[in-house]
ZATOR-849325 format. One record per residue: residue number from 1; residue in three letters; y, x, z negated of N, C-alpha, C, O, CB in turn. Coordinates in steps of 0.05 Angstrom, whole numbers, plus 5000, padded with zeros to 4 digits. Atoms other than C-alpha are relative to their C-alpha. Glycine has a CB too. Layout:
{NUM,'ALA',{Y,X,Z},{Y,X,Z},{Y,X,Z},{Y,X,Z},{Y,X,Z}}
...
! end
This chain:
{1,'UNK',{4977,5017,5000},{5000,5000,5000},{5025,5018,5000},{5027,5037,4985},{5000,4981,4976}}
{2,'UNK',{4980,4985,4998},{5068,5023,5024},{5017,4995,4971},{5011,4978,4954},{5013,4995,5026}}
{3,'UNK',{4982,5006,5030},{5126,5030,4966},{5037,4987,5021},{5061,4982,5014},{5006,5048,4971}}
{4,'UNK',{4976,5011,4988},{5172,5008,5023},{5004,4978,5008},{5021,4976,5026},{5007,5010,5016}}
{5,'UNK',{4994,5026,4999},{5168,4938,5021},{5019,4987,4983},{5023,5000,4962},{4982,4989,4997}}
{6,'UNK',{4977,5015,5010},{5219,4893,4996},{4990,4983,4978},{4982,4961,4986},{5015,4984,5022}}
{7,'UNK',{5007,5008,5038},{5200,4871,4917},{5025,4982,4991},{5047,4989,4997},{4999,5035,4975}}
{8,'UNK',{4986,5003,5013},{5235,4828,4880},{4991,4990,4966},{4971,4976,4965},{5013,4986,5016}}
{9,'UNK',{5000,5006,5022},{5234,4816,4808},{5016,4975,4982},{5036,4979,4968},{5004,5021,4995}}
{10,'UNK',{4989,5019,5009},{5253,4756,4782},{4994,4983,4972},{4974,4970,4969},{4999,4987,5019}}
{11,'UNK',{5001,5011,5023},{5268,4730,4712},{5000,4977,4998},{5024,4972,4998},{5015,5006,4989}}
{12,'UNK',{4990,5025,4998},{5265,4659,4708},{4996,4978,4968},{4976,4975,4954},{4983,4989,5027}}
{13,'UNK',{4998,5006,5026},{5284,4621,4649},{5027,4990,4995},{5047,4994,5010},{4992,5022,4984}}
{14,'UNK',{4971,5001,4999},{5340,4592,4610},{5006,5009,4974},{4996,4995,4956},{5014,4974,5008}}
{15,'UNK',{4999,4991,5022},{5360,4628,4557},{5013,4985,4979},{5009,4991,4955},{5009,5020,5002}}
{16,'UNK',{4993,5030,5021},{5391,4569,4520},{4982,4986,4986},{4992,4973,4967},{5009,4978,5014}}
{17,'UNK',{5014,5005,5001},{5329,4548,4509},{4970,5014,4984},{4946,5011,4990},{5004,4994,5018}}
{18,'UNK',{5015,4974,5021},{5294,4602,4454},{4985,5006,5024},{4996,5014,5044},{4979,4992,4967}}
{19,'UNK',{5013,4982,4990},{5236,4622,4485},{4992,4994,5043},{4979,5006,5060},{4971,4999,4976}}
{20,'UNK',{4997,5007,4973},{5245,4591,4555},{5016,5021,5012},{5015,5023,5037},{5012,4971,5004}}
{21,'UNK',{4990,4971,4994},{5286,4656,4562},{4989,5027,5000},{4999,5049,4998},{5015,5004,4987}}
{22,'UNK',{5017,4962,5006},{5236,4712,4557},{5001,5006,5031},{5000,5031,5033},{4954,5003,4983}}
{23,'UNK',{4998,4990,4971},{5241,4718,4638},{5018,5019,5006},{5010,5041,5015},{5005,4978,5017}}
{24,'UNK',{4971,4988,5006},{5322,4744,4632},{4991,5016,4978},{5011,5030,4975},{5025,4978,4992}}
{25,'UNK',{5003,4992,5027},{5295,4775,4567},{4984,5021,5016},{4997,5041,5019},{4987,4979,4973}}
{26,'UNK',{5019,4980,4987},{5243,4817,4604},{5009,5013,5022},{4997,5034,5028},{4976,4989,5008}}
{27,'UNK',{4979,4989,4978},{5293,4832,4664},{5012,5026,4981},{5009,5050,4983},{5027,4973,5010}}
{28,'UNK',{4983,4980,5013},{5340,4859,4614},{4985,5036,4987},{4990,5060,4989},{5013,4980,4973}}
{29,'UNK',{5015,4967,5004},{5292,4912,4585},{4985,5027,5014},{4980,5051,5009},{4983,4997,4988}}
{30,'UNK',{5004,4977,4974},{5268,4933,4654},{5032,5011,5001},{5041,5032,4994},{4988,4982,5037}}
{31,'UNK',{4978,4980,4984},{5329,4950,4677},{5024,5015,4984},{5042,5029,4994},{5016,4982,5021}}
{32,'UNK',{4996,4971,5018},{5352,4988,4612},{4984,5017,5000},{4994,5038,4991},{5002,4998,4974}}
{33,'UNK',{5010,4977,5004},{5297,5029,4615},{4990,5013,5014},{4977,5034,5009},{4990,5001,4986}}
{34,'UNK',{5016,4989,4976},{5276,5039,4683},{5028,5009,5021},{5050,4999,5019},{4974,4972,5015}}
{35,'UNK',{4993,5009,4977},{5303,5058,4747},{4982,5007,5020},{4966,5025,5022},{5024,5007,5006}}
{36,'UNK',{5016,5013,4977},{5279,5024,4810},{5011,5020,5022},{5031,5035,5022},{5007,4964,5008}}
{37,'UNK',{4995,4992,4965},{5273,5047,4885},{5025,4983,5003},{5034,4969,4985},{4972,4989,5027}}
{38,'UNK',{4982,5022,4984},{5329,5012,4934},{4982,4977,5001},{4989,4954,4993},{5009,5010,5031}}
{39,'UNK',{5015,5020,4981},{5275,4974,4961},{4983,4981,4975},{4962,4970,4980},{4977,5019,5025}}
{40,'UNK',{5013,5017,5012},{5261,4937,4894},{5033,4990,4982},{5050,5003,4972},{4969,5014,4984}}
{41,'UNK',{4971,5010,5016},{5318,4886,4865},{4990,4980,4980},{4973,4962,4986},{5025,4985,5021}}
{42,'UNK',{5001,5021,5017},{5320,4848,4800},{5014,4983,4991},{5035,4994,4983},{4995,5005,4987}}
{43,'UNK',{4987,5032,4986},{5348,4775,4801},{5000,4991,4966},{4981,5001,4955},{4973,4974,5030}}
{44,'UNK',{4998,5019,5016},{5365,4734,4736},{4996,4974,5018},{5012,4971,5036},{5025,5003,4986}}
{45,'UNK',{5000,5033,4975},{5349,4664,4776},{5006,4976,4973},{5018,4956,4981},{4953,4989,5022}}
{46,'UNK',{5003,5019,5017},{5347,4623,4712},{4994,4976,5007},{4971,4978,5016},{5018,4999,4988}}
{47,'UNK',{5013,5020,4997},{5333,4558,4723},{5002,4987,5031},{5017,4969,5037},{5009,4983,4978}}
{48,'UNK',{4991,5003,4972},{5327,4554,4799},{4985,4972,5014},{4961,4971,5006},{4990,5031,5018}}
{49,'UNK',{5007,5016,4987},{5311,4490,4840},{4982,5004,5026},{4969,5024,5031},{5020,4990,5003}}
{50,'UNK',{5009,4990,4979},{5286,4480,4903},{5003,5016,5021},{4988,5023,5039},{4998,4990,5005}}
{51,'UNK',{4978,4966,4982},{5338,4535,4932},{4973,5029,4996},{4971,5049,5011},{5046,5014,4968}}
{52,'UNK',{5023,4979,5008},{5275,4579,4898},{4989,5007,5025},{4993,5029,5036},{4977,4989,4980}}
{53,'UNK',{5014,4989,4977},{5232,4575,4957},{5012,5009,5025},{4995,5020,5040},{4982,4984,5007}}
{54,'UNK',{4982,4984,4980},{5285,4598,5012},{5004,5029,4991},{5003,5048,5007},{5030,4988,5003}}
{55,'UNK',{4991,4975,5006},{5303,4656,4967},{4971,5020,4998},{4969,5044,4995},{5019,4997,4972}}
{56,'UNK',{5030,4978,5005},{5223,4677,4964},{4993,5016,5029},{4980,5037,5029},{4968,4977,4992}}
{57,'UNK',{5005,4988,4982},{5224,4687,5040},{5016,5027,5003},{5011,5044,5020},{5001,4984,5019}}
{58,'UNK',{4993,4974,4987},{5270,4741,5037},{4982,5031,4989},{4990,5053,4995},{5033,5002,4993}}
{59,'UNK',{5017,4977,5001},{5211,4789,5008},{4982,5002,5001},{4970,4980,4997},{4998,5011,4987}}
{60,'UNK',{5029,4993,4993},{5151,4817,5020},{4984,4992,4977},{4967,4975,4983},{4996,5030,5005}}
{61,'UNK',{5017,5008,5022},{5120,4813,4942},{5020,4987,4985},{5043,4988,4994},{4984,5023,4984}}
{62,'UNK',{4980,5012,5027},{5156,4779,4885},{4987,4997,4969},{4970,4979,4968},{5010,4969,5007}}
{63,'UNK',{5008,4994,5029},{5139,4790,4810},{5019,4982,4988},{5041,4991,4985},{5003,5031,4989}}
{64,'UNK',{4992,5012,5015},{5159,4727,4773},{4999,5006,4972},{4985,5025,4966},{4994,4983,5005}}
{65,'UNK',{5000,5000,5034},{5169,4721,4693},{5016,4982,4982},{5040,4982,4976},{5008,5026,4991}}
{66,'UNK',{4998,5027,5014},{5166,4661,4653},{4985,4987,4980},{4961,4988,4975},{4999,4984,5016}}
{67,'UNK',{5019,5010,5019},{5152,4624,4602},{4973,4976,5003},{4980,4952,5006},{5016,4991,4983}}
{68,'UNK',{5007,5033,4989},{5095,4572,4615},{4983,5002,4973},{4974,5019,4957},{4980,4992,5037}}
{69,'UNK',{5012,5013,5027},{5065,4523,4566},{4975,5004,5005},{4969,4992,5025},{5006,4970,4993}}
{70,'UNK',{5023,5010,4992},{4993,4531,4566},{4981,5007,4973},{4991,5015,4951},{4990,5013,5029}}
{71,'UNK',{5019,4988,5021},{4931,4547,4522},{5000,5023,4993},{5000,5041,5011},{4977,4996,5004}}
{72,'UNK',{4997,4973,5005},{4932,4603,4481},{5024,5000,4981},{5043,4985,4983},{5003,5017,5027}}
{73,'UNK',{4983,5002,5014},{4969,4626,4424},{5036,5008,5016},{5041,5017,5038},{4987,5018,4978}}
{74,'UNK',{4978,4991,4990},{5046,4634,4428},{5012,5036,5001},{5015,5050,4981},{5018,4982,4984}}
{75,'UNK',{4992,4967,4990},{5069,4707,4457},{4974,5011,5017},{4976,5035,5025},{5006,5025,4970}}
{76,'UNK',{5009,4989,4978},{5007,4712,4503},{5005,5004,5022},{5017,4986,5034},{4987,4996,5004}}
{77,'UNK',{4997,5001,4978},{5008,4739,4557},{4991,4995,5018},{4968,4990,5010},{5005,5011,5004}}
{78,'UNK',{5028,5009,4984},{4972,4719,4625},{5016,5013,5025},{5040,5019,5025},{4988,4961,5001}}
{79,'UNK',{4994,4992,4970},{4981,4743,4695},{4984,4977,5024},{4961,4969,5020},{4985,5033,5005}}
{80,'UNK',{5008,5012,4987},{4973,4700,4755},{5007,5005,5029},{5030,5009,5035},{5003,4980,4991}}
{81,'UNK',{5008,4988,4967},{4956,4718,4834},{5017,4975,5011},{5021,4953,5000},{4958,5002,5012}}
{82,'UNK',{5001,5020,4984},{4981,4681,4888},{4982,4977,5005},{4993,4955,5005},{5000,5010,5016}}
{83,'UNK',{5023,5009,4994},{4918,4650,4902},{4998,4975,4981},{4999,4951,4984},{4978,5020,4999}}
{84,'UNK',{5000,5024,5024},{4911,4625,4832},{5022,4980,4998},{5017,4956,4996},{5001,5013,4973}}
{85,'UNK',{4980,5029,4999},{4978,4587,4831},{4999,4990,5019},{5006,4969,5010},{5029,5000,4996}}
{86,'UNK',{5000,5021,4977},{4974,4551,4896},{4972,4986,4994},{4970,4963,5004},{5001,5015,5034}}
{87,'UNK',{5012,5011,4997},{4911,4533,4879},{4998,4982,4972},{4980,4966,4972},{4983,5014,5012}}
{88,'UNK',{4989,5019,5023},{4934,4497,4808},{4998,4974,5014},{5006,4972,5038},{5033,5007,4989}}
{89,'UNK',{5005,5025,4989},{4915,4423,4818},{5030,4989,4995},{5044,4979,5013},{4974,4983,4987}}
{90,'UNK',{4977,5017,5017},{4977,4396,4764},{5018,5029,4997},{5013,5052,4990},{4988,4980,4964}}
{91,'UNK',{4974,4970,5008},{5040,4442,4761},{4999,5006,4962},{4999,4988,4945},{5048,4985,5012}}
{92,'UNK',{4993,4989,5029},{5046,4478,4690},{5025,5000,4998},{5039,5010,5016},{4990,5026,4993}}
{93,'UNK',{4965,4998,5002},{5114,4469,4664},{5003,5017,4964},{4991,5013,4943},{5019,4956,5001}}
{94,'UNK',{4991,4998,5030},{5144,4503,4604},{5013,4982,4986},{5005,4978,4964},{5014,5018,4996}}
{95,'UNK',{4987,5031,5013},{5193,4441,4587},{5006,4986,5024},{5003,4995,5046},{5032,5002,4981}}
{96,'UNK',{4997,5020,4988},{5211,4381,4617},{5028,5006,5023},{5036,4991,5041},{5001,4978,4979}}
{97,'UNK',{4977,4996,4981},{5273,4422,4649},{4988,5023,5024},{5000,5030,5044},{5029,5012,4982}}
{98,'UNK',{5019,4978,4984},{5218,4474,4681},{5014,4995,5036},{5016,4975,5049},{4956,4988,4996}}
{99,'UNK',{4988,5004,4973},{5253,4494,4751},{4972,4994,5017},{4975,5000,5040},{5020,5029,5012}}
{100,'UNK',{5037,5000,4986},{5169,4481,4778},{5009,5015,5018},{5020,5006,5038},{4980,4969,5015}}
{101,'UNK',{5006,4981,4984},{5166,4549,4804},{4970,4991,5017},{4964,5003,5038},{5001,5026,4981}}
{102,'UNK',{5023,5002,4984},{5101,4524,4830},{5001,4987,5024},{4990,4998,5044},{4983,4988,4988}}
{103,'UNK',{4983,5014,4980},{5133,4472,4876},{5003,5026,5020},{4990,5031,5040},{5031,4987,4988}}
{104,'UNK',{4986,4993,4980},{5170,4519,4906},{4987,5033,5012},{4998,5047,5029},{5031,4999,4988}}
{105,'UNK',{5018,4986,4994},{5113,4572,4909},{4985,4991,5034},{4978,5005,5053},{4982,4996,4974}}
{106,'UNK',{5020,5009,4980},{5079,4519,4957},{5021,4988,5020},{5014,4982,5043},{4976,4976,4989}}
{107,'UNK',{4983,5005,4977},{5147,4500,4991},{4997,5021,5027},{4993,5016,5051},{5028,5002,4989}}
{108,'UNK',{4999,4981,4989},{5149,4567,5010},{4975,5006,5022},{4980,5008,5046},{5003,5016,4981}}
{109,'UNK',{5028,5000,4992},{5077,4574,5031},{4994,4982,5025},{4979,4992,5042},{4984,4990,4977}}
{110,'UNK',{5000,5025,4986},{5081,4509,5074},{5017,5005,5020},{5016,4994,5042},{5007,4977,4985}}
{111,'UNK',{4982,4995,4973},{5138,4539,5114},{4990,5019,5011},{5002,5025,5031},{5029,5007,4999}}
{112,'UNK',{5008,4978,4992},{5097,4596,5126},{5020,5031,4997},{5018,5052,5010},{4993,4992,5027}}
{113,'UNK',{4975,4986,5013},{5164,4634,5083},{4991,5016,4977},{5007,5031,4967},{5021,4979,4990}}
{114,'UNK',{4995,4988,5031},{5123,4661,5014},{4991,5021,5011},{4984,5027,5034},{4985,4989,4969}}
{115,'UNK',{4994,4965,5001},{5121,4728,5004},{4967,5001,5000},{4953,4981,4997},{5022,5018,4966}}
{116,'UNK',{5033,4998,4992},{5045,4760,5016},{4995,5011,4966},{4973,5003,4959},{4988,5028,5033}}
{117,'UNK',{4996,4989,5026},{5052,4791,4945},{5008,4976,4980},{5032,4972,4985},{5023,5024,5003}}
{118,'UNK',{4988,5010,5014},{5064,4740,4892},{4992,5000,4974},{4970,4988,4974},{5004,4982,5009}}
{119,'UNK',{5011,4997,5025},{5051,4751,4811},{5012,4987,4979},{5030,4999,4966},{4997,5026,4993}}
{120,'UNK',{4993,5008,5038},{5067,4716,4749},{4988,5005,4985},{4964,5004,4981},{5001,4976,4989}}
{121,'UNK',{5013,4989,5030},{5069,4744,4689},{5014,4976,4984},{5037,4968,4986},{5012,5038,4988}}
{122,'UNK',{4982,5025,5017},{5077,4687,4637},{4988,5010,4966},{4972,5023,4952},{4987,4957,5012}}
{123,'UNK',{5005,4992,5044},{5084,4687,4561},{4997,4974,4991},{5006,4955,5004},{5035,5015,4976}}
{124,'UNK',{5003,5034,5010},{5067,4626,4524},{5017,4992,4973},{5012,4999,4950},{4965,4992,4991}}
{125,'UNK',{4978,4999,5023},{5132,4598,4486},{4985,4979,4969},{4970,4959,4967},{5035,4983,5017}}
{126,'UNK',{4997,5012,5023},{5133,4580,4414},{5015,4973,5010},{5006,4951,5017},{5015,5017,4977}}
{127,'UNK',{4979,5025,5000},{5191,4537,4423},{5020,5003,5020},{5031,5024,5024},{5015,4997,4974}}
{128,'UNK',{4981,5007,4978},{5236,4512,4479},{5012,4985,4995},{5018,4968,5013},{4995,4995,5020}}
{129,'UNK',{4977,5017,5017},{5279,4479,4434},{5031,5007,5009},{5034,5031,5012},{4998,5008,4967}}
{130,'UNK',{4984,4979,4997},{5350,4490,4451},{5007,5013,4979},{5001,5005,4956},{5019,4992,5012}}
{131,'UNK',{4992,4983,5022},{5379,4542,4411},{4999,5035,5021},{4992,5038,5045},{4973,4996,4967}}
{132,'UNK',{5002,4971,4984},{5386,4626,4428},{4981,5009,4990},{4973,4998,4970},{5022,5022,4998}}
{133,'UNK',{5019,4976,5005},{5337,4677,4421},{4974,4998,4998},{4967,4974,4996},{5005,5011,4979}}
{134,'UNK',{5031,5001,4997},{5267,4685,4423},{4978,5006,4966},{4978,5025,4949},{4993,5030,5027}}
{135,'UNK',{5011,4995,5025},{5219,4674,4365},{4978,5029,4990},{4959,5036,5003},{4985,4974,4998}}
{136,'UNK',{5014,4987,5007},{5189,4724,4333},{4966,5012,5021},{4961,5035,5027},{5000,4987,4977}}
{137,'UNK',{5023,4994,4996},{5117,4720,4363},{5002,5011,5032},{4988,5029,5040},{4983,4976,4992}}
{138,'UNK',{4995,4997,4975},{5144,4720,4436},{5023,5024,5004},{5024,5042,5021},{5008,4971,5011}}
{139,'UNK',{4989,4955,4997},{5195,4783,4424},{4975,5017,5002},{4970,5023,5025},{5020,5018,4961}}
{140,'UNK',{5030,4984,5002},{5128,4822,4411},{4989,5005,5014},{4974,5025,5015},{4983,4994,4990}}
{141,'UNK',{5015,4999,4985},{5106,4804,4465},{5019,5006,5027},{5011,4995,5048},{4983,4976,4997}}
{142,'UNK',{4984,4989,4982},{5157,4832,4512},{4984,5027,5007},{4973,5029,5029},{5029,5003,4989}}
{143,'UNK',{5007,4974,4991},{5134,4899,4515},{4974,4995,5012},{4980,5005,5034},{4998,5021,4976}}
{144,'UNK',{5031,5013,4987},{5054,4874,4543},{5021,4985,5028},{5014,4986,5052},{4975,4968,4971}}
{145,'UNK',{4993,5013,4966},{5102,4834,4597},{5009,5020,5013},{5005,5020,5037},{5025,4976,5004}}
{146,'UNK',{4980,4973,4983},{5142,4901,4615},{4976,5008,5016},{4975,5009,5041},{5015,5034,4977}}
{147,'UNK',{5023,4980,4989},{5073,4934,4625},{4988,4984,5023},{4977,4994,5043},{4973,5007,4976}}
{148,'UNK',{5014,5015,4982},{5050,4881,4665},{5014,5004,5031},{5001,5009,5051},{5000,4970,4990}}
{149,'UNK',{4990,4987,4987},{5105,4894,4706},{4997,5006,5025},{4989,4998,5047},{5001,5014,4991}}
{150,'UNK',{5009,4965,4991},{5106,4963,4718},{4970,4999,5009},{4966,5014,5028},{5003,5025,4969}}
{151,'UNK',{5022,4992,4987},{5034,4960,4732},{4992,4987,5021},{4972,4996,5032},{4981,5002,4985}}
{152,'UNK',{4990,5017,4978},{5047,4907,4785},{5016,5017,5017},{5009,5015,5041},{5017,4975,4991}}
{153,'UNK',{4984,4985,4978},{5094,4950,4821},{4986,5022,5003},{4989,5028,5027},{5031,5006,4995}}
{154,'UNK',{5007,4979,4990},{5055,5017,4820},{4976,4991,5018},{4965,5005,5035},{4996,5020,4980}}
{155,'UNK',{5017,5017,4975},{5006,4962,4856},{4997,5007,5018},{4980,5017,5033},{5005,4981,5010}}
{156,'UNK',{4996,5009,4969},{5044,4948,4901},{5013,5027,5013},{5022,5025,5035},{5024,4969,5005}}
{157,'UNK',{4988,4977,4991},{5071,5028,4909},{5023,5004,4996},{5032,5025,5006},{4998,5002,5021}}
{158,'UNK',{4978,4989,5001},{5137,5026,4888},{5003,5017,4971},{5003,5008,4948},{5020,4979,5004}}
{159,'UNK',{4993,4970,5029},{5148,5087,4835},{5027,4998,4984},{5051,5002,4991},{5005,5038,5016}}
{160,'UNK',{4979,5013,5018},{5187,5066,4781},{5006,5028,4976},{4988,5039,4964},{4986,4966,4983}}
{161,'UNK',{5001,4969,5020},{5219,5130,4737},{5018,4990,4978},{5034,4972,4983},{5015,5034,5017}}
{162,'UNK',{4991,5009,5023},{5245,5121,4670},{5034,5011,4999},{5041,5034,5004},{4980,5012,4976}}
{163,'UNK',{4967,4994,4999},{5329,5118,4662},{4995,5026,4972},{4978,5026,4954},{5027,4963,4991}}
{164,'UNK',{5002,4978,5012},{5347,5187,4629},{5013,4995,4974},{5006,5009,4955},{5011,5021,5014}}
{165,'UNK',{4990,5006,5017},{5389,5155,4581},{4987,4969,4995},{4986,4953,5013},{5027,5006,5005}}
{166,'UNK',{5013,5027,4997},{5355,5090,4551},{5024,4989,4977},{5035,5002,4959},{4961,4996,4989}}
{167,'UNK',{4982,5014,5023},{5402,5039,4514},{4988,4972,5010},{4978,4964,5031},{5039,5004,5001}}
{168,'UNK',{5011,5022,5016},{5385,4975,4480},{5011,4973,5026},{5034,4973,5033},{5019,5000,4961}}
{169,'UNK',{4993,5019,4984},{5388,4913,4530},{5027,4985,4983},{5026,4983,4958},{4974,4981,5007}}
{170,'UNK',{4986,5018,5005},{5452,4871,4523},{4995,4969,4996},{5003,4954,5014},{5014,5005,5013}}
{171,'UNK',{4996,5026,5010},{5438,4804,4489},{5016,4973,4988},{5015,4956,4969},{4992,5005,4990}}
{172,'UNK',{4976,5014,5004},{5494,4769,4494},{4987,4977,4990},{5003,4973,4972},{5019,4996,5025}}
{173,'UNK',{4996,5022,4999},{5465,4701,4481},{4990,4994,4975},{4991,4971,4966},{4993,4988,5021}}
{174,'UNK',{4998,5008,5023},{5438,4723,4412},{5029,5014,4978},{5034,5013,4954},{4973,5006,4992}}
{175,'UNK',{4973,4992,5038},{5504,4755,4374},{5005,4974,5001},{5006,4956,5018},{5040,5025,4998}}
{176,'UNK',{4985,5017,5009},{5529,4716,4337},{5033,4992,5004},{5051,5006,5013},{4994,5007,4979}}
{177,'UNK',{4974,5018,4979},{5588,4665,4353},{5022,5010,4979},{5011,5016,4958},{4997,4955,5004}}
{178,'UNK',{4976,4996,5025},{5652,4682,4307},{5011,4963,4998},{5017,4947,5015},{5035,5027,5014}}
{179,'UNK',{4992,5022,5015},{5667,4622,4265},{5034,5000,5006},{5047,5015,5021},{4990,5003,4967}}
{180,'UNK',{4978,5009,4995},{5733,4590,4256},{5019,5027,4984},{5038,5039,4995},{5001,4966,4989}}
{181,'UNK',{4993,4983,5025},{5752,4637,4194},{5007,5024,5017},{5025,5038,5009},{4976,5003,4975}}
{182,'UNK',{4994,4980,4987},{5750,4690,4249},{5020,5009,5016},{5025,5032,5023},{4987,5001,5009}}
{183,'UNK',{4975,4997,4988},{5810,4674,4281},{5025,5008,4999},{5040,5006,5019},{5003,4989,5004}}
! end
C-alpha cells in the first residue's frame, strides 16, 4: 500500500454532549502529538448531515472516530471495516442527535463516491447527556483510540512521526466558564 493516497481523519462528535465528543477529543491529541504527511488531513466534522457523504468522495481511505452506543462496557473500544458497516442491518446511533454516519457511509457507496479505505474506531459513551467533557471511563480510553489510529494509517502507509515538541491538547470546551463575580 502506497503512503500517497489521500487519508482523512475525521473526528465526529459534538462536544456539547460529554462523551459524544471523544471524536474532536481524539483529533485534538493526534495532532498535538503527531505530525502527518501532506497527503493526510484532519477534519473536526462534528455533527455532520447528509453533506457527510459528498465530503467522503474527496478521499481515498477515511478513518472515522466516534462515539457509538453499543454493547460493551463504557470506554471500549471497537474498530469497524468498511464491509462491516455497510453491512449493519439497523444503523447504530450514539444519541438521538447521531449525524448516522452510516447513512451516509451507504450514500456514499450508492453513488459509487466512498472512499475504498474506510475505518471506525468507536468508543462506547457513558453519557451523552448534554454537558462538557468526557467521563472518566471514556478519557482512558483515548489513548487505545490514538493507537488505533496510528496503526490504521501505517496500514494504509502513511508514516506518521512524533511532533518534537508535544503540548497538552487545547480543551476549550472543558475550562471552566468565569462566573458573574468574575467580571
Amino acid at each position: 500500500m502506497t503512503g500517497s493516497r489521500r487519508i482523512a481523519i475525521l473526528g465526529v462528535g459534538d462536544v456539547f454532549m460529554r462523551d459524544e465528543g471523544v471524536g474532536p477529543h481524539v483529533l485534538r491529541v493526534l495532532q498535538s502529538h503527531c505530525d502527518f504527511p501532506s497527503h493526510v488531513v484532519l477534519h473536526n466534522v462534528g455533527k455532520p448531515g447528509p453533506e457527510l457523504a459528498l465530503f467522503l468522495a474527496h478521499y481515498d481511505a477515511v478513518i472515522l472516530v466516534h462515539a457509538v452506543s453499543e454493547a460493551g462496557q463504557p470506554g471500549d473500544v471497537r474498530v469497524y471495516r468498511k464491509r462491516q458497516l455497510l453491512g449493519v442491518e439497523s444503523p447504530f446511533r450514539a444519541t438521538p442527535y447521531d449525524p448516522a454516519v452510516l447513512n451516509a457511509l451507504r450514500s456514499a457507496e450508492t453513488a459509487g463516491q466512498c472512499p475504498r479505505e474506510v475505518l471506525l474506531v468507536s468508543v462506547v459513551p457513558e453519557s451523552a447527556q448534554g454537558g462538557y467533557g468526557l467521563t472518566a471511563c471514556v478519557r482512558s480510553a483515548i489513548a487505545a483510540a490514538v493507537s488505533a489510529v496510528l496503526a490504521e494509517l501505517y496500514r494504509l502507509g502513511a508514516r506518521v512521526g512524533a511532533r518534537p515538541e508535544v503540548s497538552e491538547p487545547s480543551l476549550w470546551e472543558e475550562q471552566k466558564v468565569p462566573t458573574e463575580s468574575a467580571f
